[in-house]
SERO-4910 file (N, C-alpha, C, O; in steps of 0.05 Angstrom, whole numbers):
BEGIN
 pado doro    nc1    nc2    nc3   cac1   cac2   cac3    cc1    cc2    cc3    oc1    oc2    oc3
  Unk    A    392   1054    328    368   1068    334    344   1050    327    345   1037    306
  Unk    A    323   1049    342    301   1034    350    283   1038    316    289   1059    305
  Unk    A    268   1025    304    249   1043    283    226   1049    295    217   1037    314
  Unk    A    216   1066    284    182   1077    301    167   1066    282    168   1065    257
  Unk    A    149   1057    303    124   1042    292    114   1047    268    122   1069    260
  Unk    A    102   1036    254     77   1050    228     66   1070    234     68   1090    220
  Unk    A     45   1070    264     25   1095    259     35   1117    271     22   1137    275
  Unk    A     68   1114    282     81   1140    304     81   1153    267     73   1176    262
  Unk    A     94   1132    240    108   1147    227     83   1167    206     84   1190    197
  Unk    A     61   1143    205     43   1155    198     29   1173    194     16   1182    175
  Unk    A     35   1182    237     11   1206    241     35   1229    234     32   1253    231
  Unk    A     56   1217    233     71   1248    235     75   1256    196     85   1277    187
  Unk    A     65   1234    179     62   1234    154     39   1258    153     41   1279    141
  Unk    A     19   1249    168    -10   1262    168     -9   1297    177    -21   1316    166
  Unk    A     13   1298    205     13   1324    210     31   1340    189     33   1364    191
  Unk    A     45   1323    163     55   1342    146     82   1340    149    101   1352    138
  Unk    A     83   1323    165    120   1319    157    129   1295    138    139   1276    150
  Unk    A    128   1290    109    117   1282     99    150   1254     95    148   1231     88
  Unk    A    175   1268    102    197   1253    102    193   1227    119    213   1214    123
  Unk    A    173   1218    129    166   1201    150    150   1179    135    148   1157    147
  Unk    A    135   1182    107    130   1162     89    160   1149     72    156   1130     57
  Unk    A    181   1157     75    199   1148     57    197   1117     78    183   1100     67
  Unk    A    210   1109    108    206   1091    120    183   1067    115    184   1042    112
  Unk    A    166   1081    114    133   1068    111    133   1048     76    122   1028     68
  Unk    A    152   1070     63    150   1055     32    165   1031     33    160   1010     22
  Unk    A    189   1039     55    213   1015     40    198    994     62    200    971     56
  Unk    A    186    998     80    176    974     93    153    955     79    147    932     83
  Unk    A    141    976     58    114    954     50    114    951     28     99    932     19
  Unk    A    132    970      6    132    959    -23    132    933    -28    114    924    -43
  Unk    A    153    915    -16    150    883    -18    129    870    -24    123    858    -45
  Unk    A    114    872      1     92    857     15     69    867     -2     52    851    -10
  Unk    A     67    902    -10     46    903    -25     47    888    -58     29    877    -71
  Unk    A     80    896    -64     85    888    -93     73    855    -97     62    845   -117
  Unk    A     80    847    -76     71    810    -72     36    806    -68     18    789    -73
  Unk    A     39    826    -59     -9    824    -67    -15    833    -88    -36    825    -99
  Unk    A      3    855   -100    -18    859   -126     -9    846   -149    -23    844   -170
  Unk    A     16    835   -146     27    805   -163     12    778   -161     15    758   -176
  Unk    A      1    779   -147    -13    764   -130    -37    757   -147    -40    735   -158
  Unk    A    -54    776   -148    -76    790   -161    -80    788   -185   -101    778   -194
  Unk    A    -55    800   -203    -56    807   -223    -33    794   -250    -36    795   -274
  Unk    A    -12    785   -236      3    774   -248     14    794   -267      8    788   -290
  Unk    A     25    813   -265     34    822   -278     60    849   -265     55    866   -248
  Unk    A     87    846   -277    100    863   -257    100    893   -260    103    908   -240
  Unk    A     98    902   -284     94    928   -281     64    944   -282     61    968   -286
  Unk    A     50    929   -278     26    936   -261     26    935   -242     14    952   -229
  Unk    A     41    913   -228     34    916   -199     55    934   -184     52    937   -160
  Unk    A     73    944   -195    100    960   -182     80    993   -192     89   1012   -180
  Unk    A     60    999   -209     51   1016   -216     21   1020   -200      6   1040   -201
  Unk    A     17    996   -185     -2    991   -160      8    998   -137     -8   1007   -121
  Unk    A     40    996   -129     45    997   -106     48   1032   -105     37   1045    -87
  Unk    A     63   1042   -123     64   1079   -128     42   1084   -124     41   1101   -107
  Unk    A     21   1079   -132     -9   1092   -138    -23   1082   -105    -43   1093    -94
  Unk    A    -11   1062    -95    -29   1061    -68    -14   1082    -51    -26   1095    -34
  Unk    A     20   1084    -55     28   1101    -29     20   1139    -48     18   1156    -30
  Unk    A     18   1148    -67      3   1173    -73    -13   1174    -64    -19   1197    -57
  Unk    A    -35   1149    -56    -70   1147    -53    -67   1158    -16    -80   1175     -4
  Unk    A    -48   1145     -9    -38   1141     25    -36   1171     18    -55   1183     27
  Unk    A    -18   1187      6     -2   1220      9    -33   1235     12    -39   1249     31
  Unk    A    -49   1231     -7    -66   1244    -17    -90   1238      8   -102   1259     12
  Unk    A    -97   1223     19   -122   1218     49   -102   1218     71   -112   1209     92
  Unk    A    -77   1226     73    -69   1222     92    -81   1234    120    -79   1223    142
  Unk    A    -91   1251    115   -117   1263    134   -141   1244    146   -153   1246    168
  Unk    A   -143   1231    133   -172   1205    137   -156   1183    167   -172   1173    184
  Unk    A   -128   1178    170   -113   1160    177   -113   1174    218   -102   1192    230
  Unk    A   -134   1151    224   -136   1159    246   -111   1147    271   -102   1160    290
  Unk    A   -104   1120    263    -80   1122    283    -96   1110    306    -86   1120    326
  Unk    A   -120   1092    315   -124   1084    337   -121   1058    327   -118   1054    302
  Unk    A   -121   1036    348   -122   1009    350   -148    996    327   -167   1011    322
  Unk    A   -148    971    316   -163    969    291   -187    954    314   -182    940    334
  Unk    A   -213    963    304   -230    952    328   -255    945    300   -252    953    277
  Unk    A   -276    932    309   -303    925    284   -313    938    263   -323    931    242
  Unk    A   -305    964    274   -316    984    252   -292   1008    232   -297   1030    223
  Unk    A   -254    986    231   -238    984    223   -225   1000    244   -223    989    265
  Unk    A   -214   1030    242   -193   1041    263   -174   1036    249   -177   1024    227
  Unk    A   -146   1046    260   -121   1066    243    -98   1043    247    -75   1050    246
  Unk    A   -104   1018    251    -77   1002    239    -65   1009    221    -75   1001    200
  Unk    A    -39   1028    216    -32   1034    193    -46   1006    173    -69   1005    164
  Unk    A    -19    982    172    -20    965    153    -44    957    145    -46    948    122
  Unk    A    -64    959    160    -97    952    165   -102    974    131   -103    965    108
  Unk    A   -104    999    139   -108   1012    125    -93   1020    102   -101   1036     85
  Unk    A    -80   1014    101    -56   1011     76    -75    996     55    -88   1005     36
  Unk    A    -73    970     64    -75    941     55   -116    952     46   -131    939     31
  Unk    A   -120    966     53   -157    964     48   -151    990     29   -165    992      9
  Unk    A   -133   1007     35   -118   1026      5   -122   1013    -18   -139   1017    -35
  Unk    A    -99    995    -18    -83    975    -38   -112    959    -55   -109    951    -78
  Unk    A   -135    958    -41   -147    937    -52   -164    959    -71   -164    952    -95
  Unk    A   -177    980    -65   -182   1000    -72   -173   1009   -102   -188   1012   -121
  Unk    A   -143   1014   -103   -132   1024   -128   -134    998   -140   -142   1003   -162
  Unk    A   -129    965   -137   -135    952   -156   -160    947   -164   -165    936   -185
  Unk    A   -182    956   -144   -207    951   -160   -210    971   -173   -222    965   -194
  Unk    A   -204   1002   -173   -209   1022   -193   -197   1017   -215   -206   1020   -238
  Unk    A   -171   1006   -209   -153    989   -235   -164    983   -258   -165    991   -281
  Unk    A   -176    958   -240   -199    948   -268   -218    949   -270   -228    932   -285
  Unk    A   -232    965   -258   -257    979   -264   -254    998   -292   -272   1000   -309
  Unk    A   -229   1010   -292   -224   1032   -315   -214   1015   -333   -218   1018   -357
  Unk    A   -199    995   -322   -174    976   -349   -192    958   -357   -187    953   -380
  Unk    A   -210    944   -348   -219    919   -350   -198    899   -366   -200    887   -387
  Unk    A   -177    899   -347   -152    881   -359   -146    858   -341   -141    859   -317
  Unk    A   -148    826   -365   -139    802   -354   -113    797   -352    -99    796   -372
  Unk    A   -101    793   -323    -69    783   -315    -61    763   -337    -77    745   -341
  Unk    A    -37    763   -353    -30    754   -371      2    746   -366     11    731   -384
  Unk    A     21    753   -345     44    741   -351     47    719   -344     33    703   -333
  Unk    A     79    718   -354     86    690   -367     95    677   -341    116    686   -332
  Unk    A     80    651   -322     89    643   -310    124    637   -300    135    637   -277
  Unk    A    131    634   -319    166    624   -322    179    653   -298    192    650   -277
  Unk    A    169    678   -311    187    697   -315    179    713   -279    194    728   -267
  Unk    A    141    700   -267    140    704   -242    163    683   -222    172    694   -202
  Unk    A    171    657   -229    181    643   -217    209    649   -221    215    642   -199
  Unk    A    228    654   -229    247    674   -228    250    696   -223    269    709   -230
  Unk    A    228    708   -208    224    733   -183    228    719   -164    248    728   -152
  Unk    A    218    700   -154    219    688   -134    243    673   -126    247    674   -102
  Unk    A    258    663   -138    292    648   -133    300    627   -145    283    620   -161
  Unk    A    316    615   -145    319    587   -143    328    577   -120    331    588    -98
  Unk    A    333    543   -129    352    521   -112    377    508   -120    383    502   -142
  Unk    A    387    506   -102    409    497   -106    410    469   -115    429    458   -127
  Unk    A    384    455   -107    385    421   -114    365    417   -139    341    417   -133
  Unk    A    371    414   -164    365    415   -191    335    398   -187    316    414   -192
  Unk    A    328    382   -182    312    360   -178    294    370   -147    271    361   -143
  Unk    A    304    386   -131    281    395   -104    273    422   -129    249    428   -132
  Unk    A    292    435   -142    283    455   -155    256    458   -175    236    473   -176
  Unk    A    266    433   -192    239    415   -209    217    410   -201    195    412   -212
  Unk    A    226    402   -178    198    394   -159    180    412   -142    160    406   -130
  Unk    A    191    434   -145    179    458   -123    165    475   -147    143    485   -144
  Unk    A    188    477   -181    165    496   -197    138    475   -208    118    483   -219
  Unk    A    143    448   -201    122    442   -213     92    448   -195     70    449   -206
  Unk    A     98    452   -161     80    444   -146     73    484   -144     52    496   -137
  Unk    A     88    491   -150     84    526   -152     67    534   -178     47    548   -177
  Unk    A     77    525   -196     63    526   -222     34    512   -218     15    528   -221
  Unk    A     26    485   -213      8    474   -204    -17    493   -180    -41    490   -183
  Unk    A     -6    509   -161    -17    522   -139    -27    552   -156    -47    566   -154
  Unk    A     -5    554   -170     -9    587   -185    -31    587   -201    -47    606   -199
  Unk    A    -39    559   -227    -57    555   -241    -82    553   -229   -103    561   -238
  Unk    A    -78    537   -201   -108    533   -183   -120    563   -177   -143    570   -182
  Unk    A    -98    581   -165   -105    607   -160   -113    622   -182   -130    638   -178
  Unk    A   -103    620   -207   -113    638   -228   -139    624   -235   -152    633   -254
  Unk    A   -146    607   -225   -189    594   -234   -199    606   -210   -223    612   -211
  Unk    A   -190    611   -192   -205    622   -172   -218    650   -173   -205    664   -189
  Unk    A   -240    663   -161   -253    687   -166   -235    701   -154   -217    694   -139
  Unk    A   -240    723   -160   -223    748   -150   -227    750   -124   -207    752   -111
  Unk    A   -250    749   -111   -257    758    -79   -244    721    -66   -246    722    -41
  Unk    A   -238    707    -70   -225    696    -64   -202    688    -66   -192    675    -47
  Unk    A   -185    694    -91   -159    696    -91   -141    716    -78   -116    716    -75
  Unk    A   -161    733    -71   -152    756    -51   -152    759    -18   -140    777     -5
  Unk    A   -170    736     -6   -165    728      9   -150    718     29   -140    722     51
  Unk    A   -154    692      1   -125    673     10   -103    683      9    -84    674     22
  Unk    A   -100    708    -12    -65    723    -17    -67    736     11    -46    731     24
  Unk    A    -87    752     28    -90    764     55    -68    750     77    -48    755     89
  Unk    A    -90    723     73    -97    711     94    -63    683     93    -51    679    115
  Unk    A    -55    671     72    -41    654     76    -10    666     64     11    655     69
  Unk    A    -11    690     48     20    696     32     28    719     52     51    723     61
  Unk    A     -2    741     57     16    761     71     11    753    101     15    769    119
  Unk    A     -1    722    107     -5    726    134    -10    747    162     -2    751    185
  Unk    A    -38    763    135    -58    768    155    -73    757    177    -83    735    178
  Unk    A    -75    779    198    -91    760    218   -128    766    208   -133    786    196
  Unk    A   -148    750    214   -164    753    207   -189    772    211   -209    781    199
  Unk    A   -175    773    233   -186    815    244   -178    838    228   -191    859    224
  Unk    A   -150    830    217   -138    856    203   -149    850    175   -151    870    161
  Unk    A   -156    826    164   -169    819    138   -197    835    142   -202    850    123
  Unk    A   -214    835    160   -239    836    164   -237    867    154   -253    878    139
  Unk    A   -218    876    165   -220    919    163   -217    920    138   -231    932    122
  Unk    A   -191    902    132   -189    907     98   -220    903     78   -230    918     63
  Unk    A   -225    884     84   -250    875     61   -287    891     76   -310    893     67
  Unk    A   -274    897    100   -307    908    113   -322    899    128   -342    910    136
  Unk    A   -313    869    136   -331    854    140   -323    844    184   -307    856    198
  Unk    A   -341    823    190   -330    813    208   -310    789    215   -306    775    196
  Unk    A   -300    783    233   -277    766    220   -279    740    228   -260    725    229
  Unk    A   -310    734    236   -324    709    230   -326    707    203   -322    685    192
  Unk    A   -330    726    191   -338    725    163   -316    725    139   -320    725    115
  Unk    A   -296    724    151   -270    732    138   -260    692    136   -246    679    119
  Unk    A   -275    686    162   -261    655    176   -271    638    144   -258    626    126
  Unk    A   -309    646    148   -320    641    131   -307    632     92   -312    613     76
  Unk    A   -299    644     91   -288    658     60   -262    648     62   -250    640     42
  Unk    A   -249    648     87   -219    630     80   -226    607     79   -219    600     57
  Unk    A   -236    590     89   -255    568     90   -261    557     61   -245    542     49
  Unk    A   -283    566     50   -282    563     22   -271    572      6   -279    565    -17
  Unk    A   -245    594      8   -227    584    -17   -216    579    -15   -197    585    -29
  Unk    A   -212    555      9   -186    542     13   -198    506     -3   -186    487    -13
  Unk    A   -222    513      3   -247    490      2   -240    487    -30   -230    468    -41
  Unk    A   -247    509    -40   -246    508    -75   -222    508    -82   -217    494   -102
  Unk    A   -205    520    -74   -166    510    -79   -168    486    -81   -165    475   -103
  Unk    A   -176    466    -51   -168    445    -61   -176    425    -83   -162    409    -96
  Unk    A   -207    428    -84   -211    417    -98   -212    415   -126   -225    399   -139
  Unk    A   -192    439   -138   -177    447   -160   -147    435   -171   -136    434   -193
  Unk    A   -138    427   -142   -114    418   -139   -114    386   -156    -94    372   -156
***
């Protein structure tokens, strides 16, 4: 059997059939858990980010229009998920005013290993190295680049998330890719 789209499962979330978000979770927990890890560095905040964005989703599910994402945003589910998601972490720490604190080591064993001891060495050093550049970076830019290069957003669907146009989105990947590197 075929899966139905995001916003078929969405709107039918919205008309109240609410067994139609179970699909919607197991598809984006990942991807969200990986932005607000992203963000925040920390795992049970951000697995307590990803619950609190799909409640936020249960709770407006009414607001979720379900048309094509056009300048002035429109109902890309993931569009609007993802401009959710950013939402509960800025109320996050608006209320927490809390600095991401875990232990590098323990993010890179979320992520996997290798099998070749020495490509392995060589990949946490250049991960660890990339992770530290990203944690000096400002927030409105480390969030970008998590958009724009980890969840490989397109820059239209960045634009709905953050509000903006997606010249302006081009803009801002641009320079924090500019200030990445020159961190590197």
């Amino acid at each position: 059997m075929e899966a139905l789209p995001d916003n078929t499962l969405m709107m039918r979330v919205k008309e109240g059939d609410l067994d139609n978000m179970s699909p919607l979770f197991e598809r984006y927990k990942k991807p969200l858990y990986g932005f607000f890890y992203g963000l925040n560095r920390e795992q049970e905040l951000s697995e307590d980010l990803v619950q609190n964005t799909f409640l936020r989703i249960l709770k407006y599910r009414h607001l979720f229009r379900g048309e094509p994402a056009g300048p002035t945003g429109g109902g890309d589910f993931r569009a609007w998920m993802f401009h959710i998601a950013r939402n509960v972490n800025n109320d996050h720490h608006r209320k927490k005013r809390v600095k991401a604190t875990e232990d590098l080591e323990h993010w890179q064993e979320r992520i996997g290993h290798h099998e070749n001891q020495s490509s392995e060495m060589q990949h946490n050093e250049e991960h660890r190295m990339l992770s530290m550049a990203m944690d000096r970076l400002p927030e409105d830019k480390r969030e970008v680049l998590l958009l724009s290069k980890f969840e490989e957003k397109k820059y239209s669907e960045i634009g709905v998330v953050l509000g903006c146009t997606e010249g302006a989105v081009k803009v801002k990947v641009f320079r924090a890719l500019q200030e990445l590197k020159g961190d590197l």
